[in-house]
C-alpha positions in Angstrom: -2.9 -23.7 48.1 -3.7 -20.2 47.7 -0.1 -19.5 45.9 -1.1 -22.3 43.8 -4.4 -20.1 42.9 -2.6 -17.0 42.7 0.5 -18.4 40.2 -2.8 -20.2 38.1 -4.4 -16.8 37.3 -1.6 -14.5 36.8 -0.2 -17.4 34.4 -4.2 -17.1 32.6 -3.6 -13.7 32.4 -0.5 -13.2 30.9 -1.3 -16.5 28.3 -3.8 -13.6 27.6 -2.0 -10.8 26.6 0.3 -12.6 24.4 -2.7 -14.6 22.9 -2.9 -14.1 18.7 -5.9 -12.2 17.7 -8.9 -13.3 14.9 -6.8 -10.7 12.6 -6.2 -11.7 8.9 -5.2 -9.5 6.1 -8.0 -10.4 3.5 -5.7 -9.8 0.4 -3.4 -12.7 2.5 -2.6 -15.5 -0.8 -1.3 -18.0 1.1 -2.6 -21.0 2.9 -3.8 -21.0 6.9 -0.4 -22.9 7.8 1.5 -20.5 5.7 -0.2 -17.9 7.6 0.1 -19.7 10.7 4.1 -19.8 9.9 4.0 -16.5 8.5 3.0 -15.2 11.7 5.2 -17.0 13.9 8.3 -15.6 12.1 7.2 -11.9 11.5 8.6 -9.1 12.8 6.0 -7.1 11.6 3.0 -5.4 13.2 -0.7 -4.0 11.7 -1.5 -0.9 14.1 -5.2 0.1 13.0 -7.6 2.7 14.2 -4.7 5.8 14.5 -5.7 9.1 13.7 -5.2 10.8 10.6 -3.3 13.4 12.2 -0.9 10.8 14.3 2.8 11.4 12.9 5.2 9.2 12.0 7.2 10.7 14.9 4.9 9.7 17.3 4.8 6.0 16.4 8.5 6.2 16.5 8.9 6.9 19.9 5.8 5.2 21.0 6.8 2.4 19.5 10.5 2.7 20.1 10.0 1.9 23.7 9.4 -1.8 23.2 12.8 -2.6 21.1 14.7 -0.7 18.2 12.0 0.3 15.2 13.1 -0.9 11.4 10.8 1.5 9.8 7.4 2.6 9.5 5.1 2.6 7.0 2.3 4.8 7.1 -0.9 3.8 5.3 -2.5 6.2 2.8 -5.7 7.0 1.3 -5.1 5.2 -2.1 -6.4 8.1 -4.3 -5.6 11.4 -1.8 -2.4 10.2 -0.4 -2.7 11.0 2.9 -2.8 8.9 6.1 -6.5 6.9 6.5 -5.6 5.5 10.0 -3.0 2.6 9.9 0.4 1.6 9.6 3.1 -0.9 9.3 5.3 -1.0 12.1 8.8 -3.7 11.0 11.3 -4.6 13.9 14.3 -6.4 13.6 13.8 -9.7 15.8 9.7 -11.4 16.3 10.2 -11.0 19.7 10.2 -7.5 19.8 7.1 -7.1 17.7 5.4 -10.3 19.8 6.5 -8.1 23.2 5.0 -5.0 21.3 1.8 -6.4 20.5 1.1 -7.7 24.2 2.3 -4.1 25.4 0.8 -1.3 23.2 -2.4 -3.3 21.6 -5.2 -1.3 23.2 -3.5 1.8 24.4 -4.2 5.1 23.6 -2.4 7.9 21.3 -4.5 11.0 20.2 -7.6 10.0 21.4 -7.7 6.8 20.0 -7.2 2.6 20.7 -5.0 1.0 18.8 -5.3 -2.1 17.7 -2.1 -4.0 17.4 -1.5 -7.0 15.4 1.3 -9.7 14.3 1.2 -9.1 10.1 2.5 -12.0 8.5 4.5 -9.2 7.1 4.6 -6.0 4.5 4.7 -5.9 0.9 4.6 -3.1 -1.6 1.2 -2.0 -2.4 -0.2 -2.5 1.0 0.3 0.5 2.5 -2.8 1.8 0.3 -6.7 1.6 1.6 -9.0 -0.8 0.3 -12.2 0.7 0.9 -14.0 2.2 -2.5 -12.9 5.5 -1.5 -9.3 4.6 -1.2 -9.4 5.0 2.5 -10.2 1.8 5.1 -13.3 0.1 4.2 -13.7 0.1 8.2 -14.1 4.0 7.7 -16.9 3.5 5.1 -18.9 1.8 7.6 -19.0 4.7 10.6 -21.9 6.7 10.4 -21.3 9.4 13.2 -18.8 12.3 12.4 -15.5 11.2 13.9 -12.7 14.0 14.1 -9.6 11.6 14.5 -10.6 9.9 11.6 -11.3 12.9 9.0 -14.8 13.5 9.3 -17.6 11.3 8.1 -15.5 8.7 6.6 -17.5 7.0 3.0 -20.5 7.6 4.0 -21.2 11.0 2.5 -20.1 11.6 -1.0 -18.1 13.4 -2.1 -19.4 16.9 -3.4 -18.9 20.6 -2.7 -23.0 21.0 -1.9 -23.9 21.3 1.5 -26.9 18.4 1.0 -24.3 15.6 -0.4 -27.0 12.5 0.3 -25.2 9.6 2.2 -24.0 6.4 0.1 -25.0 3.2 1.6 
């Protein structure tokens, strides 16, 4: 009986892990089954909150470790062109981005959680941030300096004067 208990919650737990998170790319065109079947076939992950100084190295090897890495695609600050804290990670097979998800989502890489996502997978142009800045519209939002993320994010605009008033 207690085996019985024990196999129960250890099988909860790893359902868990593997379960598919509330993430949807807003600029998604498709249908909820087409992103349902998207999903189910991608290869491709969404790693979010990295920090701008994170290099393309580092998710390499970091992500290396759960199966061999297609490429990565670095997302940029639409207008600057620098990294604004995610990426596109693309393996060859679903199950090694489905084994990558359940392993890395929530682990930590220069001071930061990543989240980790299935993407129903990259196209050209996405790789750029959406937030009116250019940046993540998630960054726009913070309102407490943040280091690994560049500073204060949107909030302040951008000026040269010491007494730039905040943009809400």
């Amino acid at each position: 009986m207690i085996e019985m208990m024990k196999d129960s919650l250890l099988k909860g737990l790893i359902d868990d892990l593997g379960a598919p998170s509330s993430y949807r790319d807003r600029g998604y065109d498709g249908t909820d089954e087409d992103f349902k079947r998207d999903i189910a076939n991608s290869s491709t992950l969404y790693v979010g909150n990295l920090s701008f100084y994170s290099s393309e190295e580092q998710l390499y090897s970091l992500f290396g470790r759960c199966g061999p890495v297609k490429r990565v695609i670095v997302g940029l600050d639409r207008h600057k062109k620098t990294p604004c804290g995610f990426c596109f990670i693309e393996y060859h097979t679903h199950g090694d981005a489905s084994r990558c998800k359940k392993y890395l989502d929530g682990v930590k890489l220069d001071d930061r959680y990543l989240r980790v996502d299935i993407d129903p997978g990259f196209k050209e142009g996405r790789q750029y941030g959406r937030g009116r800045s250019g940046g993540q519209v998630r960054d726009e939002l913070r309102d407490q300096y943040d280091s690994g993320r560049g500073g204060w994010g949107g909030l302040v605009l951008q000026s040269d004067r010491p007494d730039a008033k905040r943009a809400r």
